[in-house]
N, C-alpha and C positions, 0 to 999 in steps of 0.2 A: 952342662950348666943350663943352657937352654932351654933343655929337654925337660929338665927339674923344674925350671921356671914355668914353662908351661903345662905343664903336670900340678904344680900347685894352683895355676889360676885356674887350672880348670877344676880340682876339689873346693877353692874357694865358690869358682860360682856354683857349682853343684849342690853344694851346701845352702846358697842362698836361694836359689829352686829350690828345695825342699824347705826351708823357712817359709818360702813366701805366702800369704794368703791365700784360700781359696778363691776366685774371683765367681761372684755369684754370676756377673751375664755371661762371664764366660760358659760356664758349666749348667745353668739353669735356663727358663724362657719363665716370664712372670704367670706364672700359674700356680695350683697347689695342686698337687698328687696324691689324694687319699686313700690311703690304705685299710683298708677292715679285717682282722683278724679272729680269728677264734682260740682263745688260750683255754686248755681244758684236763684233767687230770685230777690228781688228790694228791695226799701228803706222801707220798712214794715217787712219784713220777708226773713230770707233767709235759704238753704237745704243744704243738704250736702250727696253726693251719692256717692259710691262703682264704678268704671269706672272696672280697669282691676288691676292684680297683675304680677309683672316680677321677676327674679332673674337675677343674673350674679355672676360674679366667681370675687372674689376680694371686698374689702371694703376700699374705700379713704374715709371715715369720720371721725370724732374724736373717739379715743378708752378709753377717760378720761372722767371725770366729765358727765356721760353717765347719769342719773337721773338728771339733772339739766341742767336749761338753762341761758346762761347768759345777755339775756333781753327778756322782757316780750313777743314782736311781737304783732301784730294784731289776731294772733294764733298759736295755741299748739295743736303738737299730743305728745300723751303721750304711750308708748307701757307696758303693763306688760304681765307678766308670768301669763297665763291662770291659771295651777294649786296654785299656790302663791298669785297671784296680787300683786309681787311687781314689780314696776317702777321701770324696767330695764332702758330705754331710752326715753329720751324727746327733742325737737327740737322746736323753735319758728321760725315763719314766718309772709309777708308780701303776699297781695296778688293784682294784678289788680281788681278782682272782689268785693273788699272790697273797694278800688277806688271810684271805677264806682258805688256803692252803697249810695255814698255821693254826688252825679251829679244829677243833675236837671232830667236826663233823666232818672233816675232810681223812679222817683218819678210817673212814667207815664207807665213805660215797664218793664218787666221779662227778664230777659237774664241767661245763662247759660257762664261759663267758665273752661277753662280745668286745674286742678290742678297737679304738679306733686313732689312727696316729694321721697328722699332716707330714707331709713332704714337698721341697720344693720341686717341681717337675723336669726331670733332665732333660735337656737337650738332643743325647746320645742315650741308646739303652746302658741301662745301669744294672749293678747286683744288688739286693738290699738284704742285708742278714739283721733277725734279730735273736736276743739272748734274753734269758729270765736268768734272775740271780738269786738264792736263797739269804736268810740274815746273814750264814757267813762268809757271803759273798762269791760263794761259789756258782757254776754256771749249773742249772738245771734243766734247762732247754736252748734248743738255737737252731735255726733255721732261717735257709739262705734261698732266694728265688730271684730270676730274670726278670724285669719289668724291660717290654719291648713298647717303647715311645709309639710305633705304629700299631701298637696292640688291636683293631678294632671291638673287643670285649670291655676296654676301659670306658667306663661309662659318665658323658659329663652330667654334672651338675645345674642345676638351673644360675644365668648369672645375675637373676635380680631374685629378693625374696619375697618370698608372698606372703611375710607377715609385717604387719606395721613395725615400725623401730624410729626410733632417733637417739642422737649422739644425746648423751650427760655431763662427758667431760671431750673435749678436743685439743690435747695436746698439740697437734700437728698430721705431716702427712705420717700414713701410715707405713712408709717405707722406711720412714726412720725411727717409728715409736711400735709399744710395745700394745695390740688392741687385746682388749677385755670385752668380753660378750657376756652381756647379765639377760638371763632369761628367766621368762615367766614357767612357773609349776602350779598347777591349780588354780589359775584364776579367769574366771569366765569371761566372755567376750566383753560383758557391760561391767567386767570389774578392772577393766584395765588403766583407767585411772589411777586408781588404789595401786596398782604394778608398779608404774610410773613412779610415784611418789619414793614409795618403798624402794624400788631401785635408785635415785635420787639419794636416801637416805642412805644406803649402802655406798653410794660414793663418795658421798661427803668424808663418811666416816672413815674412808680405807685414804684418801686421800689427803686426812687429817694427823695420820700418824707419819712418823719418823722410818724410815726416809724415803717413801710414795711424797708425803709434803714437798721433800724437795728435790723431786723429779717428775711433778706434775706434768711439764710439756716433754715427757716422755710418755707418755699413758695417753690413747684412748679409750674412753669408754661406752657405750652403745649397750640401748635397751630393747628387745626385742620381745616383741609384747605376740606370746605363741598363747591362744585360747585352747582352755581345756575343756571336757563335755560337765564336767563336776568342780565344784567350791572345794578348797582343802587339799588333802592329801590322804593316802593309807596310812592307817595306823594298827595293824596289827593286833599288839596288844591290845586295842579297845574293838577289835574285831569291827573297824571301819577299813574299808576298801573303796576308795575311789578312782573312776573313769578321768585320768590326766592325759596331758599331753605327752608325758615322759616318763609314764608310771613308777614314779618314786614309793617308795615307804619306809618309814620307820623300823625298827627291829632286825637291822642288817645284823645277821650271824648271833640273831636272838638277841640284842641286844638293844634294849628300847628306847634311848635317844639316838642310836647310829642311823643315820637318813643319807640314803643312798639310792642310785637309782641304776636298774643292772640295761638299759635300753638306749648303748652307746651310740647305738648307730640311728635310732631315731632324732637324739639328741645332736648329732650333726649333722643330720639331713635336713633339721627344721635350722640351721643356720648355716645354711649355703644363702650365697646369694650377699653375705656379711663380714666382711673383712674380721678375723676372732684370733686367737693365739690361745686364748686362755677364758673359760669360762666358770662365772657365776650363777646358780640357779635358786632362786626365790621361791620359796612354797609358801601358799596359802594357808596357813596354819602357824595356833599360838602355843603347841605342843612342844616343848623343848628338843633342841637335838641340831645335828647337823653333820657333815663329812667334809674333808678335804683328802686328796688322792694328788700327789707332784705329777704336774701336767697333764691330769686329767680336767679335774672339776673341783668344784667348791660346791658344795648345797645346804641350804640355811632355812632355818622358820622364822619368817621374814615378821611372824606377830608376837614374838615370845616379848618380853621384857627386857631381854638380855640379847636381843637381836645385834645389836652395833658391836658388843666385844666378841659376839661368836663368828659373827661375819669375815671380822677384823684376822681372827685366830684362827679360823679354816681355810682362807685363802694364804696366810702365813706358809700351810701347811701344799696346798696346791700350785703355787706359785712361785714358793721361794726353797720347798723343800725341809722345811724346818720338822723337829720332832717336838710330839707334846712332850712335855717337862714333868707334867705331873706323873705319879706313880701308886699302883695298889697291888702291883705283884701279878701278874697276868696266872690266871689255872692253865694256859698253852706252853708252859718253859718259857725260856727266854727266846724275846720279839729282838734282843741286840744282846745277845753272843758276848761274855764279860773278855772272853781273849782275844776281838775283833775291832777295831777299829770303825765307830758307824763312817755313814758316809753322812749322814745330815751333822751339819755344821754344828749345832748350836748345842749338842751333845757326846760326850765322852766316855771311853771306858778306861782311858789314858795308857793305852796301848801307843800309839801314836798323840800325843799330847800336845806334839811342838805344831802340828799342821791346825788344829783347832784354835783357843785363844791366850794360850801360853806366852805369847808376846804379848799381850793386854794386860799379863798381871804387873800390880807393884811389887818390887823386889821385897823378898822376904815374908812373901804370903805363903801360910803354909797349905801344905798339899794331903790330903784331903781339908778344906777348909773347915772348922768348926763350925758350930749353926748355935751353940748356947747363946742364950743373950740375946739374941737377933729377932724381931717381928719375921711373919711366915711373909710378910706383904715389903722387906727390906730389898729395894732396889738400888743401894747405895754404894755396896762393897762386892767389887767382884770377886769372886773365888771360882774355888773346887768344890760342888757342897753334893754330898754325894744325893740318890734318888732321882732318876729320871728317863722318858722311855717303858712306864709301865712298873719300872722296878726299882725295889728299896733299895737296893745291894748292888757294886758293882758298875753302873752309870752313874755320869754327872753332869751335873748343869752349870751354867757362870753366876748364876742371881738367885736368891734366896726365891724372888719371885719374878714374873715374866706376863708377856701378853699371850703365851705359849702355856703358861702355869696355869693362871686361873683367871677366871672374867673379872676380878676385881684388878688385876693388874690396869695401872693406867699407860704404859707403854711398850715396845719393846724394850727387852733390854739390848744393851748395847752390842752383844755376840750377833742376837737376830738381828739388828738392826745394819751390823756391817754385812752378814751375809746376805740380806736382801739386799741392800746396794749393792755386793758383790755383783749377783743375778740381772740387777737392771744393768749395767755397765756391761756385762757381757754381753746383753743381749743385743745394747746399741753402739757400742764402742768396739772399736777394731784394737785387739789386743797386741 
C-alpha cells in the first residue's frame, strides 16, 4: 500500500513538472538570438538553409507561455535544450516566400528569400528546428540545427542605434508589454518630420480601435526615423524605382497595390540597437497599397487617403493573424483548402466550427447564414455568411462586414476583436 502510495505522488508530481511553465531566467539570459534564414524553392518543393547567427543585449519578446503558440502560422520554429530536448520556446509565422509559392510564377521558377526570426538567447546550447506548412497544413520543409552559446561565428549586434527614434506611445517597461517598431521607407533625412507626424498618426489610429484601446499599457510604440537616398517608393507599374533604405515596391507577385519589401535582413539590421517584437513600415508615397505578413511586417502608404483604415487592417493581419474577409476567387485554386480547417481565427470552412466562434452565435441562427436583406456594410448580426479568404464558395466569416472586409468598415468585428485580445493576453499573461 505504501509502495502504491508513493507510486502515485510521484506520477502526481511528475505530472505537475511537466505542467509547469517554462521559466524564462531559468532557461534564457536577457538577450535576443537572431536567426537569418534562407527559405527557397517553387510550388514542388521547397529548402530551408542556415544564413547567419546574431546576438544583442536585451530581449523584447514574450517571457510567458514560452513552449506554446497561440496560432498555428504557416510555420513553427521550435527551440529545445540540447541536453534535455525540452521545448523551451516556440513561435509561429507567416512568410512572403510561402506566398509566392501559391503564384503561377512559382510553378515555372526557383527563387530564394530572406528570412528573419527573434529568439530568446539560451543559456545552454539548444536544437532549434523549423517547419513550412502548406494551406493544407501539411509540413513541406523542416530543418533542425545546433546553436552552440559559445559559437564564436555568432555575430553581435550594435547595442545602441544609430538612427534617431523616440517613443509615441509608452505603455510601460518592456519586459512586460508587447514593443511595436514603426519605421521610416522613403523619406529623406530633412523629411523626417513628416515621418514623425505620420507615424504619430498611425498610432493614434491602431490604438483607437477595440481592443489595442483597451490594452494601451500593454503596447509600446517607438519611431524610428532610418533616412533613405530618394523621396517615395518603387512603383513598378509606373516604371518608378527608388533608392530606399529597405527597397520596398509595389507590384509584389505582379500585383499593383501589394507593397512589400523582400530585404529582411536589412530591415532588422537597421533596428537593432531598439527594443521591437513587431513591426510597422511607412512609405513615402500617396499610391494605394500595402502588406501585412503574421510576425513579419506590416507596410503601408502612409499619403494615401485611406491610410488610417489600411494601417489599422494590415497590422490586424501581422500582428494578430487575422485573414482578409474579402473575396474575388483567386486564378491560384484555393489559398484555404474547403476540407481544412484554417488556422486564422476569424474565418471558416466549418470543418472544425466549434473551435472558431460557434459559441458567439445566438441559438437558432441558421448555418450558412443568409445575407438577403442585409446592407454589405451590416455589423450587427453575427453569423455564417459564406465568402471569405479570396473565395465565394466554401469559407466564412462572422459579420456581413469587418475592418478585415473593407476600409469602410468602422470596426472590428467582434470574432477579430476577441482574437486579438486573445494574442495580447498570451503574449503578456501567463496562461
Amino acid at each position: 500500500m505504501k509502495k502504491f502510495l508513493l507510486f502515485s505522488f510521484l506520477l502526481v508530481s511528475l505530472s505537475l513538472s511537466a505542467a509547469a511553465p517554462v521559466d524564462f531566467d531559468r532557461y534564457f539570459s536577457d538577450r535576443t538570438l537572431r536567426i537569418d534564414y534562407i527559405f527557397s524553392g517553387n510550388a514542388r518543393q521547397q529548402f530551408i538553409a542556415l544564413d547567419e547567427l546574431h546576438v544583442a543585449e536585451g530581449w523584447a519578446g514574450r517571457r510567458v507561455n514560452l513552449d506554446e503558440v497561440p496560432l498555428r502560422g504557416n510555420g513553427q520554429i521550435t527551440m529545445r535544450d540540447a541536453a534535455t530536448k525540452a521545448v523551451i520556446y516556440k513561435t509561429s509565422f507567416s512568410t512572403l516566400f510561402q506566398e509566392w509559392v501559391s503564384t503561377e510564377e512559382a510553378t515555372a521558377t526557383t527563387r530564394s528569400f530572406e528570412n528573419v526570426f527573434q529568439l530568446p538567447m539560451p543559456r545552454q546550447n539548444a536544437e532549434v528546428t523549423v517547419e513550412l506548412y502548406n494551406p493544407r497544413q501539411q509540413t513541406t520543409a523542416t530543418f533542425t540545427h545546433l546553436v552552440k552559446i559559445d559559437d564564436i561565428l555568432i555575430r553581435p549586434l550594435p547595442s545602441a542605434s544609430p538612427y534617431p527614434h523616440r517613443y509615441l506611445h509608452k505603455g510601460g517597461d518592456s519586459k512586460q508589454c508587447i514593443d511595436i517598431a514603426i519605421v521610416a521607407e522613403g523619406y529623406r533625412a530633412e523629411e523626417m518630420d513628416v515621418f514623425y507626424r505620420d507615424a504619430q498618426v498611425a498610432t493614434d489610429e491602431l490604438l483607437s480601435y477595440a481592443p489595442y484601446s483597451t490594452y494601451k499599457d500593454r503596447f509600446n510604440i517607438v519611431a524610428v526615423a532610418v533616412p533613405s537616398a530618394e523621396s517615395g517608393v518603387s512603383i513598378p507599374h509606373k516604371k518608378e524605382w527608388k533608392t530606399t533604405a529597405l527597397n520596398s515596391h509595389f507590384d509584389t507577385f505582379y500585383s499593383e497595390r501589394y507593397l512589400t519589401t523582400l530585404s529582411l535582413k536589412t530591415l532588422n539590421n537597421v533596428l537593432a540597437g531598439v527594443p521591437y517584437e513587431h513591426i510597422i513600415i511607412l512609405t513615402n508615397t500617396d499610391n494605394y497599397g500595402g502588406g501585412g505578413i503574421y510576425n513579419s511586417y506590416t507596410l503601408v502608404a502612409a499619403h494615401h487617403a485611406l491610410y488610417k483604415p489600411v494601417v489599422v487592417h494590415e497590422f490586424g493581419h501581422s500582428f494578430a493573424g487575422l485573414a482578409d474577409e474579402y473575396f474575388y476567387d483567386s486564378a491560384y485554386g484555393e489559398l484555404f483548402p474547403t476540407d481544412v480547417e484554417p488556422w486564422e481565427q476569424n474565418l471558416t470552412t466549418r470543418v472544425d466550427f466549434a473551435q472558431k466562434w460557434q459559441n458567439m452565435l445566438p441559438k437558432g441562427t441558421p448555418i450558412p447564414t443568409p445575407t438577403q436583406g442585409k446592407p454589405d456594410t451590416d455589423m450587427t448580426r453575427i453569423g455564417v455568411y459564406e465568402g471569405g479568404g479570396y473565395q465565394s464558395k466554401g469559407v466564412y466569416r462572422a459579420f456581413r462586414d469587418c475592418r478585415m472586409r473593407t476600409n469602410e468598415a468602422p470596426t472590428f468585428c467582434a470574432v477579430c476583436r476577441r482574437a486579438t485580445q486573445r494574442l495580447i493576453q498570451f503574449y503578456t499573461e501567463q496562461k
